[in-house]
C-alpha positions in Angstrom: 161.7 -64.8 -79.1 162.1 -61.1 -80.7 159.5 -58.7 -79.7 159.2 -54.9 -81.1 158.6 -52.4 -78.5 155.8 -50.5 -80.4 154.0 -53.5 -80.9 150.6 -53.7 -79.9 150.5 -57.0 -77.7 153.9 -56.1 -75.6 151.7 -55.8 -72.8 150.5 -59.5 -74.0 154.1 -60.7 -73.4 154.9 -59.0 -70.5 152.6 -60.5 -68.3 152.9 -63.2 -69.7 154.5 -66.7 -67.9 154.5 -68.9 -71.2 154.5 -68.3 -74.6 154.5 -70.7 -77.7 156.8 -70.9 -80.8 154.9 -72.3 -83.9 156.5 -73.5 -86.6 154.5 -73.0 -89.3 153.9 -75.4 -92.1 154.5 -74.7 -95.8 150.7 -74.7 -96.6 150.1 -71.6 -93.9 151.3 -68.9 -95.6 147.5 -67.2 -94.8 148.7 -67.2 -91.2 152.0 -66.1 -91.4 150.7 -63.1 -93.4 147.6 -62.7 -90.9 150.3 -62.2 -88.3 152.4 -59.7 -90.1 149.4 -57.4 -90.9 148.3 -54.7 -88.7 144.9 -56.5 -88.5 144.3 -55.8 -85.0 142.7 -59.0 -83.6 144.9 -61.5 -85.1 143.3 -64.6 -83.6 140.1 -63.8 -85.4 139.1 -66.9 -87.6 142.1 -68.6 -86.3 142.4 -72.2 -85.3 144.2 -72.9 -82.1 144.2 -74.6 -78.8 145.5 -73.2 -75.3 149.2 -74.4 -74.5 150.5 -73.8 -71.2 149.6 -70.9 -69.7 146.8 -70.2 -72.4 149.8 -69.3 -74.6 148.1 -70.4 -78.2 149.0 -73.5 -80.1 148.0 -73.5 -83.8 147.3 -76.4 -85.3 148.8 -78.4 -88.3 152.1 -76.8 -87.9 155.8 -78.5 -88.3 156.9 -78.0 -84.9 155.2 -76.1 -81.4 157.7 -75.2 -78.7 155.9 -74.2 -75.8 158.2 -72.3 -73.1 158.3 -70.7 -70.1 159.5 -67.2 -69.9 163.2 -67.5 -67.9 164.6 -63.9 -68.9 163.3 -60.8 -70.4 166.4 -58.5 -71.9 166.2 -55.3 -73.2 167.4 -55.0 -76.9 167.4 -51.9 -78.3 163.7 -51.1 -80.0 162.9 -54.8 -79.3 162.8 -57.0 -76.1 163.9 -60.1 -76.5 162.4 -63.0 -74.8 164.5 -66.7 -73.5 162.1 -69.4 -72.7 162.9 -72.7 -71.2 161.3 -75.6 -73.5 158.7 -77.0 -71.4 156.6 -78.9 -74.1 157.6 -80.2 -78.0 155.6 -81.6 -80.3 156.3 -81.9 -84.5 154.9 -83.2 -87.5 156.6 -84.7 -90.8 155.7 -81.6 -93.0 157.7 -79.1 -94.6 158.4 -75.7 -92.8 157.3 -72.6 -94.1 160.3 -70.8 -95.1 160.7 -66.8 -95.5 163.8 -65.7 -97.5 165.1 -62.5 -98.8 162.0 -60.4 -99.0 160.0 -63.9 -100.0 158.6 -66.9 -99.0 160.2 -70.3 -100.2 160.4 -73.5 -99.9 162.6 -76.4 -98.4 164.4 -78.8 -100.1 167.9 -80.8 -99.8 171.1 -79.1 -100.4 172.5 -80.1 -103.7 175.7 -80.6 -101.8 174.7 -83.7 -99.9 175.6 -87.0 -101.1 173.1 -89.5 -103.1 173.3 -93.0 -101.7 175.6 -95.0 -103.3 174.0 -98.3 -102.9 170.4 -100.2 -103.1 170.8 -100.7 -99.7 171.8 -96.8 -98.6 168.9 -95.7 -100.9 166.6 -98.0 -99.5 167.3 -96.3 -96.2 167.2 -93.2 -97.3 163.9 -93.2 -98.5 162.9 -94.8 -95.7 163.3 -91.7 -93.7 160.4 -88.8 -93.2 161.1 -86.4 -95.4 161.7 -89.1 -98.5 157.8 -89.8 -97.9 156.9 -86.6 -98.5 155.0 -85.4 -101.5 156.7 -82.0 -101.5 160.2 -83.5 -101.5 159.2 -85.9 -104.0 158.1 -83.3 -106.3 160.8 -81.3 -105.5 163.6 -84.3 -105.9 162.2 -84.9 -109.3 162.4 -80.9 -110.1 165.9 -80.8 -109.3 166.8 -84.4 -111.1 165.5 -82.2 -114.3 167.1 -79.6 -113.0 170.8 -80.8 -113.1 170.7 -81.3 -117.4 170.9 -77.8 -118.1 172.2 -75.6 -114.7 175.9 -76.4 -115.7 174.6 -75.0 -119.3 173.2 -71.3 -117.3 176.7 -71.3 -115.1 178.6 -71.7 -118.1 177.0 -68.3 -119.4 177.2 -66.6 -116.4 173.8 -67.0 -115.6 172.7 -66.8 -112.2 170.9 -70.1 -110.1 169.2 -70.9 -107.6 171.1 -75.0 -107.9 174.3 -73.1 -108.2 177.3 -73.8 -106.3 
């Protein structure tokens, strides 16, 4: 974990013996922006349960790593933070992604290759993420998708299905 010095909870961390990574879930965008405000008690009206060490676990997200703090190392204007994985839990549900200034979302590479066969497609959707709503929608998006990207390419258009 990646911590500004001039942050206001460094003293938080640094007496700290745990601390918690939560993956956050594509339908908690109000959190991730709660956290990246200068709000200064940003636990206010915020769902979460004590982890190890009282280090907070929020609830509903993709993934919680909950670690115990093995080395500190200075980095310049941040410290930066190696935990050992002590605790792991996940859900099926899509991450919240932030990209380029933005927040996305997650869906499969247009590069991977589409089961050939009933039976290879029958596994494939039998996986978690083929049960997900999301990739579903998303699936059916880029199946629409594919009829007129190669037309944008062609004109020097740029995409986000582009090779």
């Amino acid at each position: 974990m990646r911590l500004d010095k001039r942050t206001g909870s460094y003293a938080v961390f640094s007496e700290a013996d745990y601390f918690t990574v939560n993956v956050l879930s594509s339908d908690q965008m109000d959190k991730s922006n709660n956290f990246a405000s200068k709000v200064e008690d940003k636990f206010s009206g915020i769902d979460y349960e004590d982890g190890l060490g009282g280090a907070p676990l929020f609830t509903d997200c993709v993934a919680r790593f909950q670690c115990r703090v093995y080395q500190k190392v200075d980095a310049g204007d941040h410290w930066l933070f190696i935990g050992e994985v002590k605790k792991f839990d996940e859900q099926a549900k899509a991450p919240l992604c932030y990209h380029k200034g933005s927040y996305s979302m997650l869906y499969p590479h247009p590069g991977i290759n589409k089961p050939e066969s009933v039976t290879e497609q029958k596994q494939f959707e039998n996986k978690k993420l083929s049960n997900n709503v999301l990739y579903l929608m998303l699936a059916a998006a880029q199946s629409y998708q594919q009829g007129y990207i190669p037309q944008q390419e062609s004109l020097g258009l740029n995409t986000i299905m582009g090779k």
